[in-house]
DRENDO-1510 file (C-alpha; in Angstrom, 1 decimal, always signed):
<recs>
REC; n; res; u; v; w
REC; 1; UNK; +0.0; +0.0; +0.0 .
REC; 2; UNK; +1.2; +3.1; -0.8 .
REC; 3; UNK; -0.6; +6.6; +0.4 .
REC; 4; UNK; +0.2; +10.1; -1.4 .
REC; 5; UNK; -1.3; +12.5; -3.3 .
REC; 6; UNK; +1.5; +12.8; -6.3 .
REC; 7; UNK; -1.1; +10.2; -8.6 .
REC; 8; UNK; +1.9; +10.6; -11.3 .
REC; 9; UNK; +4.3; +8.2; -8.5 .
REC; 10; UNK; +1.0; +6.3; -7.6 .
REC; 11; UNK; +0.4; +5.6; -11.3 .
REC; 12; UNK; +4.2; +4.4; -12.0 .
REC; 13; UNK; +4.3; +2.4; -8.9 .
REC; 14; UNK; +0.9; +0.4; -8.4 .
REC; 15; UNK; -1.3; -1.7; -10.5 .
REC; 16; UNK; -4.5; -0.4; -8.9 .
REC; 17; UNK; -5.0; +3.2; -7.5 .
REC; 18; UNK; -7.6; +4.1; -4.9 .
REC; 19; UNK; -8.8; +7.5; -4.8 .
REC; 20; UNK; -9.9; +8.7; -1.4 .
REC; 21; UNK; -11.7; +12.2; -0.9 .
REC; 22; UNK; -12.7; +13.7; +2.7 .
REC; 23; UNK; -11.9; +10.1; +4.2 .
REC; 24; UNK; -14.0; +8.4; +1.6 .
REC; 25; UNK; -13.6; +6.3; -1.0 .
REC; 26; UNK; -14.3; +7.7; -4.1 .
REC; 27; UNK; -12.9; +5.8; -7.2 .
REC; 28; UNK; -11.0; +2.7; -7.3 .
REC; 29; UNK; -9.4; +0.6; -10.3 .
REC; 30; UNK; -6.7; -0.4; -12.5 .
REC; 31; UNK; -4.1; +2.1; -12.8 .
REC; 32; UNK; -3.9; +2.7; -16.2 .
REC; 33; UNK; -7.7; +3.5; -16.3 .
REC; 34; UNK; -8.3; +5.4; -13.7 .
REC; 35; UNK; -5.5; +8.2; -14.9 .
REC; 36; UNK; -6.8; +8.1; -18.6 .
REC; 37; UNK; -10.7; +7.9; -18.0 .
REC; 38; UNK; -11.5; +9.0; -14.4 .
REC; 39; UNK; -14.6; +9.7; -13.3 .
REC; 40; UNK; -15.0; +11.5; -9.9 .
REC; 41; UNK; -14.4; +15.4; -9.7 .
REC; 42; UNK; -11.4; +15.1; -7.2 .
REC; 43; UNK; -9.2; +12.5; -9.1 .
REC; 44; UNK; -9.8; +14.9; -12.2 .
REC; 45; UNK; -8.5; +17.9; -10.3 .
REC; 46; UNK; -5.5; +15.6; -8.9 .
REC; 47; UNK; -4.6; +15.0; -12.5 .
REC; 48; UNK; -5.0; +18.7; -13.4 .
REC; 49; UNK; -2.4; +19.5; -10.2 .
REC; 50; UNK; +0.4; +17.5; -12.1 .
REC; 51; UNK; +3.0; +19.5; -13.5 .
REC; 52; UNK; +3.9; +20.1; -17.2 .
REC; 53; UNK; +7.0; +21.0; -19.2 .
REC; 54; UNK; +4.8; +21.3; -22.4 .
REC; 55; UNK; +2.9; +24.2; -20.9 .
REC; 56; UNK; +2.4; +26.9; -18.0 .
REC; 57; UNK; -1.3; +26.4; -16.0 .
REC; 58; UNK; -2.9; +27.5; -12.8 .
REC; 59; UNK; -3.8; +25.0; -10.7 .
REC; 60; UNK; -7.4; +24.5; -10.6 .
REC; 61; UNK; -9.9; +23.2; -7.3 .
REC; 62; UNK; -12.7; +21.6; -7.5 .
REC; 63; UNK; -16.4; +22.9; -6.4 .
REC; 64; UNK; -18.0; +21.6; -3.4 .
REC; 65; UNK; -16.8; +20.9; +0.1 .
REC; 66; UNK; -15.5; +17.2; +1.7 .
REC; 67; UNK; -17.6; +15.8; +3.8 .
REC; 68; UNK; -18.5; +17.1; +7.5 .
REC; 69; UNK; -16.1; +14.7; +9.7 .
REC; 70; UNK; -17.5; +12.2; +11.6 .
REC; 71; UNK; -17.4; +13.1; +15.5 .
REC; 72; UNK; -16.1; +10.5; +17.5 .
REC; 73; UNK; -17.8; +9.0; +20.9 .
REC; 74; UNK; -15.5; +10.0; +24.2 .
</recs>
């Protein structure tokens, strides 16, 4: 298991990426599909955060909030 938010090292390194969001899983699946055809707004803007030598962009966030945390029982 491996746990970062650089999805470019992820991609190189696993077979199958896991996408968590706010403490929730949000997309799972193979690596190579998950960087060419994902689907949830979050592992979109992670892909949009990687850098570029082909061209200048400002990063870009994604609408919304994460979800409220869940409180814990003292």
């Amino acid at each position: 298991m491996l746990i970062s938010h650089d999805i470019s090292q992820v991609h190189r390194l696993c077979d199958n990426i896991a996408v968590m969001y706010g403490g929730e899983l949000v997309e799972q699946g193979p690596a190579d599909n998950l960087i060419t055809q994902p689907r949830h707004p979050y592992t979109k803007a992670l892909l949009a955060c990687l850098p570029s030598i082909r061209e200048r962009r400002d990063l870009r966030g994604i609408a919304g909030a994460p979800p409220p945390r869940a409180s814990s029982a003292s």
